[in-house]
Each structure stands twice: as structure tokens, then as C-alpha cells.
C-alpha positions as CSV (number, residue, x, y, z in Angstrom):
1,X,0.0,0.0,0.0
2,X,1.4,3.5,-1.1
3,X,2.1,6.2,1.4
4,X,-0.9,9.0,1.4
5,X,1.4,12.3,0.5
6,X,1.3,14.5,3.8
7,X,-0.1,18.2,3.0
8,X,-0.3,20.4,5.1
9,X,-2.0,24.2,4.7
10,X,-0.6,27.4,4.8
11,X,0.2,27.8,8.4
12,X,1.3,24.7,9.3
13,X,3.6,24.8,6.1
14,X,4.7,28.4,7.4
15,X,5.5,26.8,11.0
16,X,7.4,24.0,9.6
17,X,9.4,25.9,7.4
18,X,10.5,28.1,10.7
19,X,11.4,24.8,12.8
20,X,13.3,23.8,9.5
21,X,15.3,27.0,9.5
22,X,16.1,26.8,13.6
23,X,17.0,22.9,13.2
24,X,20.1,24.6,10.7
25,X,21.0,26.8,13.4
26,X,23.3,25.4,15.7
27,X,22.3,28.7,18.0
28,X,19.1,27.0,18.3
29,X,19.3,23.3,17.9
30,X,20.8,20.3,18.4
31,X,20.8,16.7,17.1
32,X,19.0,13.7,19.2
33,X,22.1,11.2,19.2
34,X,22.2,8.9,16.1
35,X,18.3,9.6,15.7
36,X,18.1,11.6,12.7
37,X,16.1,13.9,14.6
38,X,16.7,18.0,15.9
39,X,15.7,18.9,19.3
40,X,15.0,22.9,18.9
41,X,16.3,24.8,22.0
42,X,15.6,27.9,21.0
43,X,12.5,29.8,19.4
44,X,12.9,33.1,18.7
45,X,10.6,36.1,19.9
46,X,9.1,38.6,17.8
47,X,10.4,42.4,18.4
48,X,8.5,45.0,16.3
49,X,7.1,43.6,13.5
50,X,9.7,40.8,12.8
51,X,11.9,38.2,14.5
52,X,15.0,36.8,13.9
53,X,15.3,32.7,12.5
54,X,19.1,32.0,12.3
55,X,20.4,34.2,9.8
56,X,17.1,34.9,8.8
57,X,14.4,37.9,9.4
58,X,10.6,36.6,9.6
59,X,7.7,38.6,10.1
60,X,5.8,37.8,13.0
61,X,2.2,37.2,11.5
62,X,4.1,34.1,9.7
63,X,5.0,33.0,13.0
64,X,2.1,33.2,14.9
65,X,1.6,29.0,14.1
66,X,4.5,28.6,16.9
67,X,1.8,29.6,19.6
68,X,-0.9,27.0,18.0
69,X,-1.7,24.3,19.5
70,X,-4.0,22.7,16.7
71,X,-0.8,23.8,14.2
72,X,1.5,21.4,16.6
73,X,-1.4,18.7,16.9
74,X,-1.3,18.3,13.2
75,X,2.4,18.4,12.3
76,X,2.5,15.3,14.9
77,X,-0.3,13.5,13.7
78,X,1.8,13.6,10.4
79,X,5.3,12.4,11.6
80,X,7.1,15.8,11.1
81,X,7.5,16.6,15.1
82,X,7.1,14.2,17.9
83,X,3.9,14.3,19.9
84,X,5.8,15.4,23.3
85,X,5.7,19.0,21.9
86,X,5.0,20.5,24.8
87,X,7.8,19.9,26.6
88,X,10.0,19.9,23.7
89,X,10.0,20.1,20.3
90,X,12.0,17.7,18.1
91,X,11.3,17.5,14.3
92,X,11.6,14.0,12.6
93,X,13.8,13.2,10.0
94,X,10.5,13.6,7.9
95,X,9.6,16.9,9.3
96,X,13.4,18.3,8.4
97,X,13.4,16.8,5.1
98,X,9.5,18.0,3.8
99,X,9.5,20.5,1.5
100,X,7.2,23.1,2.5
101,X,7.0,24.9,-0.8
102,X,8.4,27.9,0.9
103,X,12.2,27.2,0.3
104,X,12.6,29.8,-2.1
105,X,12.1,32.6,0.3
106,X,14.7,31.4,2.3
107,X,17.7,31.8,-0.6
108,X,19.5,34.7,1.1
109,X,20.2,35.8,4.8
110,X,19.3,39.2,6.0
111,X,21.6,42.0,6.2
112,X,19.4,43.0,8.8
């Protein structure tokens, strides 16, 4: 039996893409032994209008799926974090690998 594709809608794919970004920071993350997996140790906080994502500047209405709890519920009903997200928040090896559609706003750092 074939794998059902995971999709996932506009915030959750906007949340993702964030944990994505801080699992590449080593400010922010760290790897769970041989796992495959990222333990996030850091999430940023919004100043102004904006926050900073490793070498990256994000507004803070695209971040706002961080504080969801329905977001969270759905990215670990579909493998990409583990279900203990509440008291920590590891991404799978299928939640750092997804491709969120969102990449390409992520080509360049800020020189902010």
C-alpha cells in the first residue's frame, strides 16, 4: 500500500518551514544522538514587527503557528514533530526533510 502524500496548509507549512530554519541553526538546535532527529532549543521572539530565524528575518504574523496548539497537533499527527511538543519540540527526519514549498524565500540571509 502507497504512502498517502502529507499536505499540510498554509500555516502549518509556514510553521514548519520556521522549525526547518532553527534545526540549521546550531544557536538554536541540536541533534538527538544517532536519531536523525533535531531537538530545537531555542524559538525566537518577535520584536516590532519581525523576528529573527538563524540568519534569517521573519515577520511575526508568519510565526504566529508557533503559539498553536492545533498547528502542533497536526504536524505530529503527520510524523514531522514528535507528539511530546510541549515539553519539547523535536522535528523527525521527515519533518526536516518536507518540502514546504516555501524554500525559495529562504535563498538569502538578511543584512538586517
Amino acid at each position: 500500500m502507497e504512502k498517502k502524500p502529507v499536505k499540510l496548509n498554509a500555516l502549518q507549512s509556514k510553521t514548519l518551514m520556521l522549525l526547518q530554519l532553527l534545526a540549521r541553526d546550531p544557536d538554536s538546535s541540536s541533534p538527538v544522538g544517532d536519531s536523525g532527529e533535531v531537538r530545537i532549543t531555542r524559538l525566537p521572539h518577535a520584536h516590532g514587527n519581525h523576528m529573527h530565524v538563524g540568519q534569517y528575518v521573519v515577520a511575526s504574523r508568519d510565526a504566529s503557528g508557533l503559539a498553536n496548539k492545533s498547528v502542533w497537533t497536526a504536524l505530529s499527527r503527520k510524523g514531522l514533530v514528535r507528539e511530546n511538543f510541549e515539553d519539547e519540540i523535536i522535528l523527525t527526519p521527515d519533518g526536516l526533510n518536507f518540502s514546504t514549498g516555501l524554500e525559495k524565500n529562504f535563498a538569502a540571509a538578511s543584512d538586517h
